[in-house]
C-alpha positions in Angstrom: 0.0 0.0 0.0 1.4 3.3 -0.8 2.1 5.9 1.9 -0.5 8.1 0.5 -3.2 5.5 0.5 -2.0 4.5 4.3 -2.5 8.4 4.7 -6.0 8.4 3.7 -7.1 5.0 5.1 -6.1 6.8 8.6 -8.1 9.5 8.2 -11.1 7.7 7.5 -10.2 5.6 10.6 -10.0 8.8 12.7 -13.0 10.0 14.5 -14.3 13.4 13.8 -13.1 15.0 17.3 -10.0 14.0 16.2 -10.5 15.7 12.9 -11.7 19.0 15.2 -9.1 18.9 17.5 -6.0 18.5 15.0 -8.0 22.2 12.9 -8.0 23.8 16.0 -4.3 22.8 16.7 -3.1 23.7 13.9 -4.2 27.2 14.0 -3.2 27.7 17.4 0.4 26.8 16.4 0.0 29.4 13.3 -1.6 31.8 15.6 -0.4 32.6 19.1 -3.5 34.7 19.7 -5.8 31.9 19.7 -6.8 30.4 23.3 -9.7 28.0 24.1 -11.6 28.2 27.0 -14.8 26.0 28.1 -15.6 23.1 30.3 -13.6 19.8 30.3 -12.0 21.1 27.5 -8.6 20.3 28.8 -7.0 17.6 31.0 -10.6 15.7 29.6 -10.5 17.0 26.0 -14.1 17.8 25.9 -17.2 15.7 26.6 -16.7 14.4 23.0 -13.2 14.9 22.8 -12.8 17.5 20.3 -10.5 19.4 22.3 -8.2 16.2 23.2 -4.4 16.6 23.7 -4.6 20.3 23.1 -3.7 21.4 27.0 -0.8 18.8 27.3 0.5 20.4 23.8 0.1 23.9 24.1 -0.6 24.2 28.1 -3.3 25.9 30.5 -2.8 28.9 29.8 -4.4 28.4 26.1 -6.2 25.7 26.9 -8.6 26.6 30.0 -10.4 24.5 32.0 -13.9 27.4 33.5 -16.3 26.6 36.0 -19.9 25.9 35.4 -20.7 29.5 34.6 -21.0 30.2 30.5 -22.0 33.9 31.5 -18.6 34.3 32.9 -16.3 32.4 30.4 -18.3 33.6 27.1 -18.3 37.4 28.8 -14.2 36.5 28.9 -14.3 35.6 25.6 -15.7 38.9 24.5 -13.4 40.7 27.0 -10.5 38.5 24.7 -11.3 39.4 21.3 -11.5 42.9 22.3 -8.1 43.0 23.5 -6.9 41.4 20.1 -6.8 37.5 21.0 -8.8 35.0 18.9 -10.6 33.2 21.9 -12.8 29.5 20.7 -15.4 29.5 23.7 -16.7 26.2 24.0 -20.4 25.8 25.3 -21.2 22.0 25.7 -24.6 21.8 24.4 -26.2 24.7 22.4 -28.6 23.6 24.8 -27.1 25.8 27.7 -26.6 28.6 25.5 -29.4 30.5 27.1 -27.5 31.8 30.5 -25.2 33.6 28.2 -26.9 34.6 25.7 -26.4 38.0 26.4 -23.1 38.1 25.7 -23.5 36.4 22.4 -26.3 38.4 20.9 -25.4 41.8 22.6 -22.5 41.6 23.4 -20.1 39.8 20.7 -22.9 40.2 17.9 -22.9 44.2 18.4 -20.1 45.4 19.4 -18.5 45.3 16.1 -21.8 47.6 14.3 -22.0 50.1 17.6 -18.5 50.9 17.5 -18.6 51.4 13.3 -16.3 48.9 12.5 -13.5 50.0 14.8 -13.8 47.1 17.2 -13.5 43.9 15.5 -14.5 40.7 17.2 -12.5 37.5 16.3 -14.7 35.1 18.8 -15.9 31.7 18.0 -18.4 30.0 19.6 -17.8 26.3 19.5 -21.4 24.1 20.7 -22.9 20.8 20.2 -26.2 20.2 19.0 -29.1 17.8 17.5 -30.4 14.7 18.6 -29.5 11.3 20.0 -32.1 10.2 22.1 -30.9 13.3 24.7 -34.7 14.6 25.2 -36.2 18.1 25.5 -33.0 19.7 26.7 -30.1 18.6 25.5 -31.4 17.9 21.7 -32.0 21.4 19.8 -29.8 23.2 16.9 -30.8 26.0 17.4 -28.8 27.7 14.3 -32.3 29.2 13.3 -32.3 30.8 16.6 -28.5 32.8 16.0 -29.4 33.2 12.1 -32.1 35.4 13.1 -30.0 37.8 15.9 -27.7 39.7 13.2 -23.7 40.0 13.5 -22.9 36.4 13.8 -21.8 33.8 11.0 -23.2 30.3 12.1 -21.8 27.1 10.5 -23.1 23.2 10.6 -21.0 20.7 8.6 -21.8 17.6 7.7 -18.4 15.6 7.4 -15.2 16.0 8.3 -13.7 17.6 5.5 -15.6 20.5 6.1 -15.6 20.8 9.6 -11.7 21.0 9.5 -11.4 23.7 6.7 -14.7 25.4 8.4 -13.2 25.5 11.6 -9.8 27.2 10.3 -11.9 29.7 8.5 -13.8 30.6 11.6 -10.9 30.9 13.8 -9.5 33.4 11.0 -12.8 35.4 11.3 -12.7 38.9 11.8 -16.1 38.4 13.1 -17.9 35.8 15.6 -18.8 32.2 14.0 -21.0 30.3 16.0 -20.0 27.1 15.1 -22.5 24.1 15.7 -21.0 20.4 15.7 -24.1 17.5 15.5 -23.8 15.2 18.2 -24.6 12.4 16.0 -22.0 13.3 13.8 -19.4 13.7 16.7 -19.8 10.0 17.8 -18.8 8.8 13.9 -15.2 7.8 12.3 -14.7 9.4 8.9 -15.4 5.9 7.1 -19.1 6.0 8.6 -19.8 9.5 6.4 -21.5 8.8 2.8 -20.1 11.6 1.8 -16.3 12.0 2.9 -14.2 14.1 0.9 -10.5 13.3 1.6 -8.9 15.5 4.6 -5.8 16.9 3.7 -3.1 16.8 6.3 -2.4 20.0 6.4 -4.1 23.5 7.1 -6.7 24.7 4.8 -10.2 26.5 4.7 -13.2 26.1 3.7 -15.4 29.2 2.8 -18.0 30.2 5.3 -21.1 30.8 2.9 -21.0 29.0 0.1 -23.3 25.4 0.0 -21.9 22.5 -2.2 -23.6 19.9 -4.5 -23.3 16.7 -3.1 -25.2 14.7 -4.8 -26.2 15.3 -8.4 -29.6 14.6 -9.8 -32.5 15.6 -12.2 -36.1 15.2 -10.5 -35.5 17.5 -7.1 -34.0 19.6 -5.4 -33.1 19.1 -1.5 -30.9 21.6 0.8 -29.9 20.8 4.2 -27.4 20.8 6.6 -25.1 19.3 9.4 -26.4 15.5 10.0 -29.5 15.7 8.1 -27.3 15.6 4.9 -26.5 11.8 5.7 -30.3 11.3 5.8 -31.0 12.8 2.6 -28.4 11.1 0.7 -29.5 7.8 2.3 -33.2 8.6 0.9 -31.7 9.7 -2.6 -29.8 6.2 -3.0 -33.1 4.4 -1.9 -35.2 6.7 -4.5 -32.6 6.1 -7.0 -33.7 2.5 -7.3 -37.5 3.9 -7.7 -36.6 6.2 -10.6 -36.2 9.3 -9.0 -33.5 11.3 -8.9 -32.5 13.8 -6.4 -30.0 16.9 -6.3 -28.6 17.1 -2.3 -27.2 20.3 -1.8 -25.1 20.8 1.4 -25.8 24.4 3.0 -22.6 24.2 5.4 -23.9 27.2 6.9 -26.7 29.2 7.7 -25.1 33.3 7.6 -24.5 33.8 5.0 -26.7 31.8 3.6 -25.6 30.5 -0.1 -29.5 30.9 -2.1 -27.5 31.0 -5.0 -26.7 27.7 -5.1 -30.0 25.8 -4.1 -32.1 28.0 -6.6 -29.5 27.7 -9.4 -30.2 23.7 -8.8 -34.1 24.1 -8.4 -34.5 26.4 -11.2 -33.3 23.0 -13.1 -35.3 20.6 -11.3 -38.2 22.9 -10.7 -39.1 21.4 -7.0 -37.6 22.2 -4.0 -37.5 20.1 -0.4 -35.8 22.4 2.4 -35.0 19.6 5.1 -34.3 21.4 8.9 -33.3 19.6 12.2 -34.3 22.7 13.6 -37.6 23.6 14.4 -40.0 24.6 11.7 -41.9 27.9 12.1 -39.6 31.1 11.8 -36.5 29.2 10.3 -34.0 28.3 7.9 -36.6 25.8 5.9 -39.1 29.1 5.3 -36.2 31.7 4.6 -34.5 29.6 2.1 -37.4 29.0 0.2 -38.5 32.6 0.2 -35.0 33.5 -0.9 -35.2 31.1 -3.7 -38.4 31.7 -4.9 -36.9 35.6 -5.1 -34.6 34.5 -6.8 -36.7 32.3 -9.5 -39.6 34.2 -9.4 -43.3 32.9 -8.6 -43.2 31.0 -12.0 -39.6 29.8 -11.6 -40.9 26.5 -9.6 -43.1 23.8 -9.6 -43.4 23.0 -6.4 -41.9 24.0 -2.7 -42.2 22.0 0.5 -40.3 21.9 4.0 -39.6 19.4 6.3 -38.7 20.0 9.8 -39.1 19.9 13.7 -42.8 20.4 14.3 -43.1 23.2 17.1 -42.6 21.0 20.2 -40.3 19.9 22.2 -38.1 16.9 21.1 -39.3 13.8 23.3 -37.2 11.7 25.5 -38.5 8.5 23.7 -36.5 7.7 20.9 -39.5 6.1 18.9 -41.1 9.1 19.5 -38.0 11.6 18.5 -37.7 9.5 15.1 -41.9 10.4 14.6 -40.8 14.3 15.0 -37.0 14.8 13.4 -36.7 14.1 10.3 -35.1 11.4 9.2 -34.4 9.1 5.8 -37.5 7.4 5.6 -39.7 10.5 6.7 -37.6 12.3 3.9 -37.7 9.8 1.4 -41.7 9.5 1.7 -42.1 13.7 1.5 -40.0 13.3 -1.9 -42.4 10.5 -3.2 -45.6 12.8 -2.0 -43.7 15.4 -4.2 -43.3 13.6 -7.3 -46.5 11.5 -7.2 -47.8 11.4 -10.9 -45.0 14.1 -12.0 
């Protein structure tokens, strides 16, 4: 076997903390500004380890270990960035992210506009989300929720290509990147992705903002993001052997938003499926397909459905979270209700 292909067949053997953890290592050793803080993030490396062997490697004063108080630790990170360090503030579970809110969405989010551009704020907010059979408060994604308070870029990858060269990006930020790794996603090696771009060894970025086409096809058009991609791509291989063939664009993050993209894609197709972990009213799944049909115009489409969270919370059962979130065979059957008699 040849060095490269050992190279690679590592990688996919890696899991994706590992992934996270050698991005964010690599920039703190290009970068001497950039500190983490958060809990367990050092001598444990993280509740998933993402943050694993960072503390040994670049010691405690870069690598805290805070108390249970977000308020304190994010409010330090703002403090931080203001001061011209590049502080990643890890909050365990977007979950929590309510008892420091105000330091993300007025603090870190407005500083930057209420001083006119003076005051940068180089900040990332690094936070776990999406379901595993957690229950009502440990399950959310929340993205919708930081997509609609302005100032912040908010990024959810899919597979570990992109959450290494999306981390590096949002660690080069000028601005603050809430950053949103799926917990489902967390728990897999790279070989468990269907769709695994190779992982260079090196640095690199990805661009925050613009989707990608992973999967090409004809009949429809569906956008998502973070772990919901693997679901859609599992019910576009199963439709595939029903004659229907469906386009899977990967959103990669939610501001800025890439509409370009998905209504390029759907203006071919002419039907578009917006698929959201995240709950349904007032999110991603109505303002993307809004956006597109401005784009294509009230003529421009066919047809326009979304699939998502229904407005409750996500139950503790997991029978009962796989009748809520959608999943392959919940998005496979909204594609057939699509196309029936097309």
């Amino acid at each position: 076997m040849s060095a490269v292909a050992e190279r690679v067949n590592d990688r996919l053997a890696m899991p994706l903390p590992a992934t996270i953890a050698e991005a964010i290592a690599l920039e703190m050793e290009r970068d001497e500004t950039i500190l983490c803080l958060g809990e367990d993030i050092g001598r444990a490396g993280g509740v998933f380890g993402a943050t694993k062997g960072l503390q040994e490697r670049f010691g405690k004063g870069r690598v805290v270990d805070t108390p249970i108080a977000e308020m304190g630790f994010t409010g330090m990170g703002v403090g931080l960035a203001q001061a011209g360090m590049r502080p990643l503030v890890e909050i365990m579970f977007v979950d929590f992210i309510g008892v420091c809110l105000e330091q993300v969405y007025n603090a870190a989010a407005k500083i930057p506009y209420m001083s006119g551009g003076r005051q940068r704020m180089p900040m990332v907010i690094k936070t776990a989300g999406g379901c595993i059979g957690s229950a009502a408060q440990h399950s959310q994604c929340l993205w919708g929720l930081f997509a609609h308070l302005p100032g912040m870029k908010v990024v959810a990858p899919c597979n570990p290509h992109d959450h290494k060269g999306l981390m590096a990006a949002a660690l080069r930020s000028d601005d603050p990147v809430v950053f949103i790794e799926h917990k489902a996603l967390l728990l897999r090696k790279g070989r468990d992705f269907r769709h695994h771009p190779d992982v260079p060894d090196g640095a690199y970025t990805v661009p925050i903002g613009e989707a990608a086409v992973v999967r090409r096809g004809s009949d429809v058009t569906l956008a998502t993001l973070s772990a919901t991609v693997e679901h859609a791509l599992a019910a576009a291989e199963d439709l595939a052997g029903e004659g229907l063939s469906v386009e899977v664009i990967d959103l990669r993050s939610v501001v800025p938003l890439d509409a370009d993209t998905v209504a390029e894609s759907a203006g071919r197709t002419g039907r578009l499926l917006v698929v959201d972990e995240d709950y349904l009213s007032f999110g991603l799944s109505a303002e993307l397909s809004l956006r597109v049909i401005d784009l294509l115009g009230l003529s421009g489409l066919r047809q326009v459905a979304r699939l998502a969270v229904p407005d409750v919370p996500i139950p503790a059962a997991l029978s009962l979270e796989k009748a809520v979130v959608p999943g392959a065979e919940m998005i496979a059957d909204k594609l057939r209700q699509m196309t029936k008699g097309a």
